[in-house]
C-alpha positions in Angstrom: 86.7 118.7 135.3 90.1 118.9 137.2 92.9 120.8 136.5 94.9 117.5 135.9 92.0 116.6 133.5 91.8 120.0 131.7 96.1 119.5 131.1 95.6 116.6 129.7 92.8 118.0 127.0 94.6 120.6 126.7 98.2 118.8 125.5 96.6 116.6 123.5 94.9 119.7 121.5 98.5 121.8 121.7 100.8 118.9 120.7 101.7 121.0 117.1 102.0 124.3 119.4 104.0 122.5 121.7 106.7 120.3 119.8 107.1 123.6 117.6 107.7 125.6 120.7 109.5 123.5 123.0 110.8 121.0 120.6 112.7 123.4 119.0 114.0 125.2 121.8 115.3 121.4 123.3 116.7 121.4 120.0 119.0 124.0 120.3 120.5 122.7 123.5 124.0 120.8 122.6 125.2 118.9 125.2 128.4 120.7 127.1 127.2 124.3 125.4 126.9 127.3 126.9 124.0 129.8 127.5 125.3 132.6 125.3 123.8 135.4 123.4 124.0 133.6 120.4 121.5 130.9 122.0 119.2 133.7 123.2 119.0 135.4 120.1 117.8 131.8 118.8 115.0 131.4 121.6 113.6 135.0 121.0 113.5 134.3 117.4 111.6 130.7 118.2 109.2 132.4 120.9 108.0 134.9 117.9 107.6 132.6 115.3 105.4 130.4 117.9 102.9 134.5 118.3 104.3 135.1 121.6 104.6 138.4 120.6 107.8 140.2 120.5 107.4 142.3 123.8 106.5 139.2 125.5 109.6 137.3 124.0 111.7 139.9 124.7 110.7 139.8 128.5 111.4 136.2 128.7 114.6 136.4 127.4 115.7 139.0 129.2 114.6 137.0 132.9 116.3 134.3 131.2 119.2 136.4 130.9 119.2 137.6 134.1 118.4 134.9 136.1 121.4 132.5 134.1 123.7 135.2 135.4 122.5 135.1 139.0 122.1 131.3 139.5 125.6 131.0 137.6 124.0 129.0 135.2 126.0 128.4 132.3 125.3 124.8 131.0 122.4 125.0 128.1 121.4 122.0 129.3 119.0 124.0 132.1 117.5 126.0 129.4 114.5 124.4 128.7 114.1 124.9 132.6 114.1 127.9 132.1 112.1 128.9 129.3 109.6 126.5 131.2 109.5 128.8 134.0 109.8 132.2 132.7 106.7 131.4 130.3 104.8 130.3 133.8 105.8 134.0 135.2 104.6 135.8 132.2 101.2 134.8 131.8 100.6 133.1 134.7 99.9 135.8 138.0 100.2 135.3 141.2 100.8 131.9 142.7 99.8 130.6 139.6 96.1 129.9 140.2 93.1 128.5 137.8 91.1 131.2 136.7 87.8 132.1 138.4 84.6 130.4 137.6 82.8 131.5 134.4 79.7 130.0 135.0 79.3 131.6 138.7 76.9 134.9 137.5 76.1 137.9 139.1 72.6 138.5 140.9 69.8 139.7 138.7 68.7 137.4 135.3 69.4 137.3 132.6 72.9 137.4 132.3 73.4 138.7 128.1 76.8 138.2 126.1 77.5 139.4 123.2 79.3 137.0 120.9 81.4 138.8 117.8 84.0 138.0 115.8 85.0 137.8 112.2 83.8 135.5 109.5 85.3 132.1 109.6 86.1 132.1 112.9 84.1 129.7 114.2 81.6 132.0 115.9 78.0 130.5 115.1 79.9 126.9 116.3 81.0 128.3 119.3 78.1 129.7 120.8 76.5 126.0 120.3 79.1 125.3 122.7 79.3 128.1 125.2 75.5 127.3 125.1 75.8 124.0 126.0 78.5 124.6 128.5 76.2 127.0 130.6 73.2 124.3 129.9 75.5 121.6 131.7 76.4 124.3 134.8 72.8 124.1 135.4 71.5 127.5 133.5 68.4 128.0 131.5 69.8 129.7 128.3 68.6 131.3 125.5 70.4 131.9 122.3 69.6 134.8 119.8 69.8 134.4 116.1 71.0 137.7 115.2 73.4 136.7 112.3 70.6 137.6 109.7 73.1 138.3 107.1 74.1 134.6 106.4 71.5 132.7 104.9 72.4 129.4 107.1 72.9 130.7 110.0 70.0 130.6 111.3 70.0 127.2 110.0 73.1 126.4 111.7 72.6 128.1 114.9 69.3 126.1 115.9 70.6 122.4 115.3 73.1 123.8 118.1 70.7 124.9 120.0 68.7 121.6 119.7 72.2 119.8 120.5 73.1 122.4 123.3 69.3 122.1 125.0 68.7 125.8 125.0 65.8 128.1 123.3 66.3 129.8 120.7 64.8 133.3 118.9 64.9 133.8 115.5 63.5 135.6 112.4 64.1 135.5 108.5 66.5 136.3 106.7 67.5 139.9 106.3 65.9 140.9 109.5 67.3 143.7 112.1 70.0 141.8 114.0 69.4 144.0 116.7 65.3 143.5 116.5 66.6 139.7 117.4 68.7 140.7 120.3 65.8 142.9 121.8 63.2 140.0 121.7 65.4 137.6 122.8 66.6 139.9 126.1 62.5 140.5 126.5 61.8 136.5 125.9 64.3 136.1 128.5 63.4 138.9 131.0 59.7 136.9 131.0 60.7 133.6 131.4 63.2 134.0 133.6 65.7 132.8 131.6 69.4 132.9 133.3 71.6 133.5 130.0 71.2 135.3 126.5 73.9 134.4 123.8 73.7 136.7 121.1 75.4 135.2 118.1 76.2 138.3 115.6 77.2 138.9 111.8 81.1 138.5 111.2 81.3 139.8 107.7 78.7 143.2 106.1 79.5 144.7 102.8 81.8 146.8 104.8 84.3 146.7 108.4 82.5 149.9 109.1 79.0 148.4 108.3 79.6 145.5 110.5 81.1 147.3 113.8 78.2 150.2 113.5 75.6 147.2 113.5 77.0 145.8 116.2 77.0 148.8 118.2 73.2 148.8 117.3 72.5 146.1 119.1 74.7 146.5 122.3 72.6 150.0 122.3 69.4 148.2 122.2 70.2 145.2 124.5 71.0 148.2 126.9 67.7 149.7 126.3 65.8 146.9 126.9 68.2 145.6 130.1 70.3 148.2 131.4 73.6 147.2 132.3 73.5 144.8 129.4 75.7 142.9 127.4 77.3 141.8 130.7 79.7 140.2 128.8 80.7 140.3 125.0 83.0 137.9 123.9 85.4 137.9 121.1 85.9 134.6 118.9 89.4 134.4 117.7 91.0 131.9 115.5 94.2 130.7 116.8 95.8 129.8 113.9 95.9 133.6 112.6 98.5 134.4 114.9 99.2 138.1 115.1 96.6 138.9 112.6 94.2 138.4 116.2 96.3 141.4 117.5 94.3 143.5 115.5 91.3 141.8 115.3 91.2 142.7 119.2 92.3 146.2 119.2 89.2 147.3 116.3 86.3 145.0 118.0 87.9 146.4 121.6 87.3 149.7 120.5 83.9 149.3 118.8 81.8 147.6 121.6 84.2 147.0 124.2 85.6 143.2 124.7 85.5 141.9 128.1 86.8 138.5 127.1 88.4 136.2 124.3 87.1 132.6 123.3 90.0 131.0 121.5 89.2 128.5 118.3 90.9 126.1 116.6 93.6 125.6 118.7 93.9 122.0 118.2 95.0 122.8 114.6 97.7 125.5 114.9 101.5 125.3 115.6 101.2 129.2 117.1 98.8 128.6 120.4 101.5 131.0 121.9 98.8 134.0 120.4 97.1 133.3 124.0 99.9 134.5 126.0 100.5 137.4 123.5 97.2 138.7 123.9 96.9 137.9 127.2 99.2 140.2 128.3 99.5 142.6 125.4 95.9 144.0 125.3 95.3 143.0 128.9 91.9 141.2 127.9 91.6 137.6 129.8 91.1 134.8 127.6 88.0 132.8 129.1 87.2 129.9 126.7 89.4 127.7 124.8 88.2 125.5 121.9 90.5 121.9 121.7 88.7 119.8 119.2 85.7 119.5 117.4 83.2 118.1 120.0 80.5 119.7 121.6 82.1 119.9 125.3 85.7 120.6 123.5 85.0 124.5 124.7 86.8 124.6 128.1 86.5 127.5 130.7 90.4 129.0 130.0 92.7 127.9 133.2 95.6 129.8 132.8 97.7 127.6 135.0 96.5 124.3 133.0 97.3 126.2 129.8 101.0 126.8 130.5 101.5 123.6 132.4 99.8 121.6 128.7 102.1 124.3 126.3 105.4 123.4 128.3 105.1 119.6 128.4 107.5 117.6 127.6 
């Protein structure tokens, strides 16, 4: 998919994100007015309420600031302009390049990610997706059943799997979760299998149940593949805004994230979580999900991201 066509899925699933974002900053332009504190104030104010994040904010205001006094710009009329490009500097490095691809692996099979996440997130849905995603790249992929503590899961996680064309290892209800993961990292290793997704519990009778199981299983993927999970993904739920902040820091610090997979999207007014994250806990957002469909998982381009979030 090109980037032109990855904007275009991506505006249609921001449109709420975006007219409450933009829309409202366009609305605070009157014609003739000037680009004063007052007005500034208002933009940092709309820039939180969209999850920005308030150091984030903060910084675009401030090169807004800046750069009005530089350029001698003193007609609000430029400031959409502005807020356009200031939000491309933030989050976007560089020279404002896609992101690299996330289906080009590393020698050596099978490539394992770990898939956590809180209940409700859409986790179970998404690694249907991310399975088919790889499946369509060309990989032979394996999924791993290892949400044993919800009764349908299983269930769940194998008409995905049908969907998705990928294998899938499973046992009954109540099993080890990280008895899954080992078989389905062996099954792999034997049949030369390119990717293991490891779909995993979001809710135990306790937090500290549920982060100590899953650091039972990265220890056993390790043991039975060293240098495994290669990747472990965190599923986040857009519309929770800053409640993601924290979902990121205690999973971060319990098995390590590598990368975020963003849900929901498509059905939040606060898509501005991404950039907050982004570059508040420094972990790269590499899926996003726009819709309901089975290819509505998109490999995250930060460049088509911004360009979709600041359209007109």
């Amino acid at each position: 998919m090109g980037l032109r066509d990855r904007i275009g899925r991506l505006k249609e699933g921001l449109t709420r994100t975006r007219e409450g974002l933009m829309g409202k900053i366009a609305r605070l332009v009157i014609p003739g007015g000037a680009i004063d504190e007052a007005l500034l104030a208002r933009v940092e104010e709309i820039l939180i309420a969209g999850d920005v994040g308030a150091d984030v904010s903060a910084a675009i205001v401030a090169a807004i600031r800046e750069r009005a006094q530089k350029e001698r710009a003193s007609d609000a009329g430029v400031l959409p302009t502005l807020v356009r490009d200031e939000i491309r500097r933030q989050f976007v490095p560089g020279d404002e390049g896609g992101e690299s691809d996330p289906f080009h692996l590393p020698p050596g099979r099978p490539f394992v990610i770990l898939v956590v996440g809180i209940n409700g997130v859409g986790k179970t849905t998404t690694v249907g997706k991310l399975s088919a995603a790889y499946v369509q790249a060309g990989k032979k992929v394996m999924v791993a059943a290892a949400d044993t503590f919800r009764a349908a899961a299983n269930e769940q996680l194998e008409i995905w799997a049908r969907r998705a064309g990928a294998e899938i290892v499973r046992q009954g209800p109540g099993a080890d979760p990280a008895a899954v993961a080992y078989d389905a990292v062996s099954a792999a290793q034997a049949r030369g299998t390119d990717v293991v997704i490891i779909d995993t519990a979001g809710r135990l009778h306790t937090k500290v149940n549920l982060m100590e199981e899953l650091k039972k299983i990265s220890r056993v993927v390790q043991k039975s593949l060293p240098g495994a999970p290669h990747e472990v993904f965190l599923v986040i739920d857009a519309s929770t805004g800053q409640n993601a902040m924290q979902q990121a820091r205690q999973f971060g610090a319990a098995v390590g994230v590598t990368g975020l997979i963003l849900t929901k999207v498509d059905g939040t007014a606060k898509g501005g979580i991404v950039l907050s994250i982004s570059r508040e806990m420094n972990i790269p957002v590499r899926f996003i999900g726009v819709g309901e469909g089975i290819d509505d998982l998109q490999p995250f381009d930060g460049k088509a991201f911004v360009e979709a979030l600041i359209a007109s």
